[in-house]
C-alpha positions in Angstrom: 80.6 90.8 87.5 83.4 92.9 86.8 86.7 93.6 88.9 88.8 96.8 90.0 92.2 97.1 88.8 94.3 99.3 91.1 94.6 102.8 90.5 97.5 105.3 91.7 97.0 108.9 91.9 98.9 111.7 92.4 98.2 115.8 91.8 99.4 119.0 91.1 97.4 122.1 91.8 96.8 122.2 87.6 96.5 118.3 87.1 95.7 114.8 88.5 97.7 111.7 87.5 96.2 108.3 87.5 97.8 105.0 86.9 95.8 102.4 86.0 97.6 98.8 86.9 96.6 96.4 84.7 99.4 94.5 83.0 98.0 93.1 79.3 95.0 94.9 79.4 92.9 94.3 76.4 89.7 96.5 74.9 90.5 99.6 76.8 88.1 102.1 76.9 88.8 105.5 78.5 86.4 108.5 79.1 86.6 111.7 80.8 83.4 114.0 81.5 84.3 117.8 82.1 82.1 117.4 85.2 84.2 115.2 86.9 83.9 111.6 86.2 86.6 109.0 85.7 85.6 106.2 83.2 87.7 103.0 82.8 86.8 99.6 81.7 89.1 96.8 79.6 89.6 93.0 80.0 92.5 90.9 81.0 92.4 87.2 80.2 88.8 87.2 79.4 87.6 89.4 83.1 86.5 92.0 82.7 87.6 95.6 84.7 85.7 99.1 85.3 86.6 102.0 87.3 84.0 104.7 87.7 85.2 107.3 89.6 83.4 110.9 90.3 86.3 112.7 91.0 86.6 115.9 93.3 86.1 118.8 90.9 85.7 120.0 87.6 88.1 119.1 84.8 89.3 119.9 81.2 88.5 116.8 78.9 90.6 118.7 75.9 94.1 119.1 77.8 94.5 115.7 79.3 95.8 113.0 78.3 96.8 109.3 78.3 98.9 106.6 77.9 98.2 102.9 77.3 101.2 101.3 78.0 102.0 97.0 78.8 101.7 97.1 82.2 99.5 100.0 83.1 97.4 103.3 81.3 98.4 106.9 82.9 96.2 109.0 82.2 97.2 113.1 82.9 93.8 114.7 83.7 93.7 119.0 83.7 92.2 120.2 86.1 89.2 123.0 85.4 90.7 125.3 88.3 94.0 125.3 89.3 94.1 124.5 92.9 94.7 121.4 95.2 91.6 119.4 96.0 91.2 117.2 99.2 91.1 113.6 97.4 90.4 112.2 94.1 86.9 111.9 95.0 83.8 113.9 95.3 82.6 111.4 98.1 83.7 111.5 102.1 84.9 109.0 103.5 87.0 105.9 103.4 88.1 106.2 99.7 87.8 102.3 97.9 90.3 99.6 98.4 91.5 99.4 94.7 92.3 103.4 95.4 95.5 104.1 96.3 98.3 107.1 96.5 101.3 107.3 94.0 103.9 107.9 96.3 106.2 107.9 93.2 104.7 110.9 91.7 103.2 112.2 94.7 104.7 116.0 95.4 103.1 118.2 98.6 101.3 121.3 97.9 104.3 123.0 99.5 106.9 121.7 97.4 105.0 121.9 94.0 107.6 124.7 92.9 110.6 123.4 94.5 111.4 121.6 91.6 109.6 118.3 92.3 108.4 117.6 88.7 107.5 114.7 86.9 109.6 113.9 83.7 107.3 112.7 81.1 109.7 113.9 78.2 109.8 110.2 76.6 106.1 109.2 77.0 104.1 110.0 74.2 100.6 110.3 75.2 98.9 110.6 71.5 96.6 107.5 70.5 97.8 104.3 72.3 101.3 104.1 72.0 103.5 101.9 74.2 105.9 104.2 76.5 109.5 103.9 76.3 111.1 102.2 79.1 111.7 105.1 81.5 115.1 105.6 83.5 116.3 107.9 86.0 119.9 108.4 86.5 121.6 107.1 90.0 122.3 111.0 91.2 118.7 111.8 90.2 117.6 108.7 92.5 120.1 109.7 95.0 119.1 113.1 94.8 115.2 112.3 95.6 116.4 109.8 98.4 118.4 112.6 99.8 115.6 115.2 99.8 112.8 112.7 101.6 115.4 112.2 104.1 116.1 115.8 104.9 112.1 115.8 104.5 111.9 113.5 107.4 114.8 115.5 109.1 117.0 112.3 109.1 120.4 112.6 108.1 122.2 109.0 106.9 125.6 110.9 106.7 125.4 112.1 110.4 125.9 115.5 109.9 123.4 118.1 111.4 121.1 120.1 109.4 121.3 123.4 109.1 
């Protein structure tokens, strides 16, 4: 019987990210179906891992892409139609355990042009390469922690906002 690795999403109203965690994966095999579905399987230390996931809409198999990387595979799935969906998944309900949100990437449908985008400039997402380490700069980090505080209308200098 096979596991679920855990997978991270995040969207955009043009694409979906997913993250697959699995550290030292080994055999992986990717698929995308324009309909919709989400294929995933490799092994780690001889167990094996599948993810079959039908997601929420449509999708364009020729513009995404992916990344299989030593400690997880991102894939960036185009969406069909640009808009938001609901969830990842065509199903109601309680989505699965192993499903969870991104908060890293994760942008709100309000804020998508407020310059919350993701830098992927030093991932290369052609045929299973291994992504260079990725780094943001302190003021960049500052700068987000800064905006999901004024997001949450706290303010750690004490000053009001305005």
């Amino acid at each position: 019987m096979s596991r679920h690795p855990i997978v991270k999403w995040a969207q955009r109203s043009d694409k979906v990210y997913i993250t697959v965690e699995l550290p030292d994966a080994k055999d992986v095999k990717l698929k995308l179906d324009p309909e919709g579905r989400f294929i995933f399987s490799a092994t780690k230390d001889d167990v094996p891992y599948e993810v079959d996931i039908e997601l929420f809409d449509k999708i364009n198999v020729e513009e995404s892409k992916y990344n299989i990387g030593v400690r997880s595979i991102a894939y960036v799935i185009k969406k069909a139609e640009k808009k938001w969906w609901n969830r990842l998944m065509k199903q109601e309900g309680k989505p699965p355990v192993f499903l969870k949100v991104d908060w890293d990437k994760w942008v709100d449908e309000d804020d998508e042009n407020d310059g919350g985008r993701l830098d992927f400039d030093d991932m290369d997402f052609s045929k299973e390469q291994t992504p260079k380490k990725h780094q943001k700069g302190k003021k960049q980090k500052q700068k987000l922690v800064h905006r999901l505080l004024r997001r949450l209308r706290l303010d750690c200098l004490g000053k009001q906002q305005v």
